[in-house]
C-alpha positions in Angstrom: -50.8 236.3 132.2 -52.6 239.7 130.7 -55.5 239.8 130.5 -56.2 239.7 126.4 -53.8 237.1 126.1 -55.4 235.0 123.2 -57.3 237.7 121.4 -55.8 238.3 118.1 -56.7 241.8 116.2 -56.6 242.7 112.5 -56.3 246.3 112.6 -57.2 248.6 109.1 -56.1 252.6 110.3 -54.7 255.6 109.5 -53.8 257.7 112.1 -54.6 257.7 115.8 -57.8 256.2 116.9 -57.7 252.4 115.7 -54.3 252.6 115.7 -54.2 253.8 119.5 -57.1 251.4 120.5 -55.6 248.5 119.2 -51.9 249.5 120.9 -53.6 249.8 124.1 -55.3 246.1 123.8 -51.8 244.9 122.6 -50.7 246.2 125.8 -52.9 244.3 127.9 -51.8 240.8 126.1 -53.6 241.2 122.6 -51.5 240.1 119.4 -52.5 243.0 117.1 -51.3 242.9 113.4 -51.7 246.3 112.1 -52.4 245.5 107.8 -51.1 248.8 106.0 -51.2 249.5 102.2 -48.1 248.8 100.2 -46.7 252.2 99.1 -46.6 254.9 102.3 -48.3 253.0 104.5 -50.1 254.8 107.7 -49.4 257.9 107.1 -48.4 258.6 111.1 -45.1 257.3 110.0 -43.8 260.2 108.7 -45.5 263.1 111.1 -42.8 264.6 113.7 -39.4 263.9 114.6 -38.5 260.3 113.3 -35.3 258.1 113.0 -34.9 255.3 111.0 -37.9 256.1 109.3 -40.5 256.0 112.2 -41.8 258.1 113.7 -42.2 259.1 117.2 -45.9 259.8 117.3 -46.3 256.0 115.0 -44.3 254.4 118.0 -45.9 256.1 120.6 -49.5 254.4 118.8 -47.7 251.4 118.0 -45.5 249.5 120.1 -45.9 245.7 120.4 -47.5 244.7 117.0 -47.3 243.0 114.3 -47.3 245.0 110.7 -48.4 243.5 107.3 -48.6 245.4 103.8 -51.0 243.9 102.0 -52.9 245.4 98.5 -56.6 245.2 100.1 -57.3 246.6 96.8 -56.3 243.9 94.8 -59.1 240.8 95.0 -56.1 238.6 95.6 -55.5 240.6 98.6 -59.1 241.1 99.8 -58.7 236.6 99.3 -56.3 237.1 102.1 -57.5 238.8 104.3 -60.8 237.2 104.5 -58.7 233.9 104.8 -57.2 235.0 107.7 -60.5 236.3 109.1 -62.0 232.7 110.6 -58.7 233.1 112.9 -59.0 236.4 114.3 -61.5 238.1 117.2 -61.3 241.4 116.4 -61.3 244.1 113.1 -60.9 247.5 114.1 -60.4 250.1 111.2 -61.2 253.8 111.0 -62.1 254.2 107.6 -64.9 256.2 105.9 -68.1 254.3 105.9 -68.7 251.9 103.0 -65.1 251.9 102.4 -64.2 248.2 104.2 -67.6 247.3 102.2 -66.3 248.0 98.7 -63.1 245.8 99.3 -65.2 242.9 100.5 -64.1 243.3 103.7 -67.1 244.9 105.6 -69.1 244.0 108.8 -71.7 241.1 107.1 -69.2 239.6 105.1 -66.3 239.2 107.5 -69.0 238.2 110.4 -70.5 235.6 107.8 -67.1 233.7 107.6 -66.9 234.3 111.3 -69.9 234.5 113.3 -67.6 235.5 116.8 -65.6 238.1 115.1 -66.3 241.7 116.7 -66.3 244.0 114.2 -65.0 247.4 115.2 -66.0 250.7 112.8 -64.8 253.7 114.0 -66.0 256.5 112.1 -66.0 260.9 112.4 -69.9 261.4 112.1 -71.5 257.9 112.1 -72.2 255.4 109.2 -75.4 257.6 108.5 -76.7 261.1 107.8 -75.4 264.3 106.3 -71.9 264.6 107.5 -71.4 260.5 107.1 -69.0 260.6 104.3 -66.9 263.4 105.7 -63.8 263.6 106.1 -63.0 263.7 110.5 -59.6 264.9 112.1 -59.3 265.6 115.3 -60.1 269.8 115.2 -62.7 269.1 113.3 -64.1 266.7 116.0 -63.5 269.4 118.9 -65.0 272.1 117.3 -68.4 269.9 116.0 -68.6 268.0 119.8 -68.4 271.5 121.9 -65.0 270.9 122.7 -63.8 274.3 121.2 -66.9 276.3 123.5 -65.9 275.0 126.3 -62.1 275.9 126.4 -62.8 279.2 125.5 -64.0 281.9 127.1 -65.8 284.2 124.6 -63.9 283.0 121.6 -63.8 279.1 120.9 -60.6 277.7 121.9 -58.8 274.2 121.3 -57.5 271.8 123.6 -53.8 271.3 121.6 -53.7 267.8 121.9 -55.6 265.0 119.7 -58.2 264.5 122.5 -60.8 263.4 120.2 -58.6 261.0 118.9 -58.0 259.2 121.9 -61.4 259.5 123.9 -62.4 257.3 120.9 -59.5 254.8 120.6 -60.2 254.3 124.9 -64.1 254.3 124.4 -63.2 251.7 121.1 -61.2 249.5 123.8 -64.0 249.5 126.2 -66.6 248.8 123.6 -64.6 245.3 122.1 -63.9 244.3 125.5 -67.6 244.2 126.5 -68.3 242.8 123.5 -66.0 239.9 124.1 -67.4 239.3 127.9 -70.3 239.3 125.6 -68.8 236.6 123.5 -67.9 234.4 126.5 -71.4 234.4 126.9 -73.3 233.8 124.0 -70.2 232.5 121.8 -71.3 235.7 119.2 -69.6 237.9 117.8 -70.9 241.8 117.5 -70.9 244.5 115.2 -69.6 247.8 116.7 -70.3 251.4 115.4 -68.3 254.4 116.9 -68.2 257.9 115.6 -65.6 260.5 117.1 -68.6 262.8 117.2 -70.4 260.8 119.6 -67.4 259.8 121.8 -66.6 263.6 122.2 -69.6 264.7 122.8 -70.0 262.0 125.2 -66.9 263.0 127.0 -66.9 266.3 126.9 -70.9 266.6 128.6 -71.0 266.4 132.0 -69.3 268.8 133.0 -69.5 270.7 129.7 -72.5 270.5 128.9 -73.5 271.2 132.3 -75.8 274.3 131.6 -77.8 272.2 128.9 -79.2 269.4 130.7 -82.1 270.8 132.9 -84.7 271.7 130.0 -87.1 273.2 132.4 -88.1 277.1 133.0 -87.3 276.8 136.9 -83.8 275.6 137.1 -81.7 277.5 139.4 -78.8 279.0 137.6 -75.1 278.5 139.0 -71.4 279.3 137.4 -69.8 276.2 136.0 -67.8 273.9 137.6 -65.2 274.9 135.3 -65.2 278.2 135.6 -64.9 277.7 139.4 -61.9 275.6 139.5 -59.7 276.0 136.1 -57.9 279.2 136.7 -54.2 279.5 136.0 -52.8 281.7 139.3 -49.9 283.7 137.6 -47.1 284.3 140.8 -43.8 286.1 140.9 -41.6 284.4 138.8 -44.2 281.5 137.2 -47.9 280.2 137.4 -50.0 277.5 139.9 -53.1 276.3 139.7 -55.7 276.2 142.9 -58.6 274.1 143.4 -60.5 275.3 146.5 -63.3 273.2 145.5 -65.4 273.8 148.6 -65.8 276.3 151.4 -63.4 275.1 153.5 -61.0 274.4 151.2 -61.2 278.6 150.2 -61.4 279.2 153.8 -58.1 277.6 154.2 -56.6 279.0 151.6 -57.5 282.5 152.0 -56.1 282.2 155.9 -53.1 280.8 154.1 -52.4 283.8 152.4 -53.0 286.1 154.8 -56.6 287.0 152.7 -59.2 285.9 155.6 -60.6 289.7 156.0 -62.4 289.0 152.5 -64.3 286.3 154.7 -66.1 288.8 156.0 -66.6 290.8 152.9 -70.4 291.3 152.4 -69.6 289.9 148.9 -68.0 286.7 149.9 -69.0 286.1 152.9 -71.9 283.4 151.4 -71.3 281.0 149.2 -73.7 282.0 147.3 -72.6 285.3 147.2 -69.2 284.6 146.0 -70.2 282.4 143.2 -72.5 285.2 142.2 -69.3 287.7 142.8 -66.6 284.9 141.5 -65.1 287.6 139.1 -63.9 290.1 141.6 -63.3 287.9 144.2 -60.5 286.4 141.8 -59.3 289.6 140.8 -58.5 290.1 144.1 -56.8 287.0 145.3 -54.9 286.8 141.9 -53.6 290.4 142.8 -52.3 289.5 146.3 -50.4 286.2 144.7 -49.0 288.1 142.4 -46.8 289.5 145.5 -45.3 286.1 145.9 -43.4 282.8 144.2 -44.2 279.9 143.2 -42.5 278.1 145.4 -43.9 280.4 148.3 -47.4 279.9 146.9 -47.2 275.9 146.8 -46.1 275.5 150.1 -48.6 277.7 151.6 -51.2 275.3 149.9 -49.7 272.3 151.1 -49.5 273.5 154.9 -53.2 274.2 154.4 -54.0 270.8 152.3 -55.5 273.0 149.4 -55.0 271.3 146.6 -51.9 273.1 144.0 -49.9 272.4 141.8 -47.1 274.2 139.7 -47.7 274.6 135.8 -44.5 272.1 135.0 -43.2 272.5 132.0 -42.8 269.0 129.7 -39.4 268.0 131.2 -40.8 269.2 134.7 -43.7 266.7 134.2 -41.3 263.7 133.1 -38.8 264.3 136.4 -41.7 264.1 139.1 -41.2 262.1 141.8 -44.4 260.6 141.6 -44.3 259.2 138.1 -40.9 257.5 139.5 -42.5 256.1 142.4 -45.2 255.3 140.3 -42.7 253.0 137.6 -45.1 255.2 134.8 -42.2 255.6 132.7 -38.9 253.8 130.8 -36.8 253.6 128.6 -36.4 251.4 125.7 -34.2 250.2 122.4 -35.7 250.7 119.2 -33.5 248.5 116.3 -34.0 251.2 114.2 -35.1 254.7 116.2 -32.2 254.0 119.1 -32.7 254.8 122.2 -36.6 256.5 123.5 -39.1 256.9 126.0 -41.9 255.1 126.9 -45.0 255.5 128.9 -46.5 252.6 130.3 -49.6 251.6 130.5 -52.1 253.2 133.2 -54.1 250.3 134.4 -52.5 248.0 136.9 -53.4 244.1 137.0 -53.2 242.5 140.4 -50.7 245.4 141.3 -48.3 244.6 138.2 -47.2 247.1 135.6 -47.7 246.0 132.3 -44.7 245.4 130.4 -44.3 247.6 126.8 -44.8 245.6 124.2 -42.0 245.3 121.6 -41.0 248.0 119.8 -43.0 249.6 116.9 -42.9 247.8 113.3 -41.6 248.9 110.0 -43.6 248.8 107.3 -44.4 245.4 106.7 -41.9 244.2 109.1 -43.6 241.0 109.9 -45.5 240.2 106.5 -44.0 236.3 105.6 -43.8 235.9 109.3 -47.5 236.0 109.6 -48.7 235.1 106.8 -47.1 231.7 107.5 -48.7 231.5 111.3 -51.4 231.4 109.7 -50.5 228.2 107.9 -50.6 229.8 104.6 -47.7 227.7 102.6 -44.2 229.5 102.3 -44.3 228.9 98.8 -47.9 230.6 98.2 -46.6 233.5 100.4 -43.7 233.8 97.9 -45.6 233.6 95.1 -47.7 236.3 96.6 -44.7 238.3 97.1 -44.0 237.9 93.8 -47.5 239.3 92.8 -47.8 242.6 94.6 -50.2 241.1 96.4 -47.7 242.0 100.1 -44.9 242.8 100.7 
């Protein structure tokens, strides 16, 4: 049994974070049915390679629900959903605040026909304040949360991957699933607020934020941690990263490359003096690996147990052994996008991989189908058919 087995979702999104959140709860036993409008749908569909008409960014945010089109514009559509609201647990949608409010659909009156509903609002800024009605994509995100500063070094730089995005679909998952322990205990439900802001900031602080915490005048001042350990080591013929993380970790690894004069170095030879002198010591070290491979380089490391890795490329990363031994990754058959990979998902219940969910809808896939589960008669889901109201 997974553990969400008997929650049921309603999820209202565009894009990554409630769509993300909601695949992840799927994964772990929730039946999610993801209501999308009538015309395009979300728009993820159609961004990046596709077949079939689906994308592969939708499927890999996707997998394993339910999808619905439904006119939540139309009152006869906002009827439906709030029909089908006394027989769900969770709404998760990512839309502008007041939005779900001007269909009907919003926290107080969806809770009001279901006092143990959780009520999920993901939002870019928060429901209130100056930048509350704007619109939030992920860059946007890094560069207001700090993400930007602290990739860069003297120019603002981005992480190249939707990182806001999904920091706030996993903080989103977190969030309902205390809320339902929650439930299990009081038998209420709870109305949750989450901005994209707030999540990244959250994330990205302790370690990036690091120099801003300590507000008083006599703070001692050190390097940060990342500036320490997040050095790409160009070699020979490619790159490795090195994470001598504490003295004798940089001991060991400057005796592995034959570098244990600068040991002695006045310079070095204190840890505080090399953190005060981290620029030229790395200078230095980077010139003498330089002289060697990759291959050369790693090995070294790993005689010395200094932690390194190679910079794999993407279908370096999907060959490892480790993900292998791990079972982290498969293979499935999409109907309609044919054969694809899969990543499973990371947590493990009593030592069992949890099994993909089925493979990612088509718009509106499963509308009569659901409609009906919910005991609404064939021949009203017909007639709504015939309306416009679905489809």
């Amino acid at each position: 049994m997974k553990p969400l087995e008997g929650v049921t979702i309603l999820e209202f999104s565009t894009m990554i974070t409630a769509s993300f959140a909601a695949m992840q709860m799927c994964e772990q036993g929730a039946r999610v049915i993801k209501v999308e409008p009538l015309s395009m749908g979300d728009p993820m569909r159609y961004i990046g390679e596709s077949k079939g008409g689906i994308s592969s960014l939708f499927a890999n945010c996707n997998r394993g629900k339910q999808a619905i089109r439904v006119d939540i514009k139309d009152e006869a559509g906002q009827a439906l959903i709030r029909e089908m609201v006394p027989h769900v647990d969770v709404v998760i949608h990512n839309f502008r605040p007041g939005v779900m409010d001007k269909h009907g659909l919003g926290s107080d009156a969806l809770r009001a026909l279901n006092p143990r509903l959780i009520y999920t609002a993901i939002s870019g800024f928060g429901r209130s304040g100056p930048l509350s009605s704007a619109p939030a994509y992920d860059p946007i995100i890094q560069a207001s949360a700090g993400i930007t500063a602290a990739q860069g070094r003297g120019e603002p730089a981005f992480v190249r991957s939707l990182v806001c995005d999904k920091i706030t679909a996993y903080t989103a998952c977190q969030a309902v699933t205390s809320a339902l322990y929650m439930r299990e205990k009081t038998g209420e439900g709870q109305h949750i607020d989450l901005s994209m802001l707030d999540a990244g900031l959250f994330f990205i602080f302790p370690d990036g934020f690091q120099n801003h915490t300590l507000l008083d005048e006599d703070i001692e001042p050190q390097p940060m941690l990342t500036d320490i350990l997040y050095d790409i080591v160009l070699t020979s013929d490619g790159g490795v990263t090195i994470s001598a993380g504490t003295p004798d970790q940089q001991m060991r690894s400057l005796i592995a490359m034959g570098m244990e004069h600068l040991l002695a170095d006045e310079r070095f030879n204190t840890q505080e003096k090399l953190l005060g002198n981290i620029a030229t010591f790395k200078e230095l070290v980077n010139a003498e690996y330089l002289k060697y491979s990759t291959d050369d380089i790693v090995s070294r490391m790993k005689e010395a147990d200094v932690p390194c890795a190679r910079c794999l490329d993407r279908d370096e990363v999907l060959a490892q052994e480790q993900l292998a031994a791990n079972d982290s990754v498969g293979v499935v058959d999409h109907p309609l996008m044919g054969s694809m990979r899969v990543i499973k998902a990371p947590p493990r219940f009593g030592g069992e991989v949890l099994t993909p969910g089925s493979p990612s809808p088509a718009h509106g896939e499963h509308t009569r189908e659901v409609l009906e589960s919910f005991t609404i008669d064939s021949e009203r889901v017909q007639q709504m058919f015939d309306d416009g109201v679905v489809s």
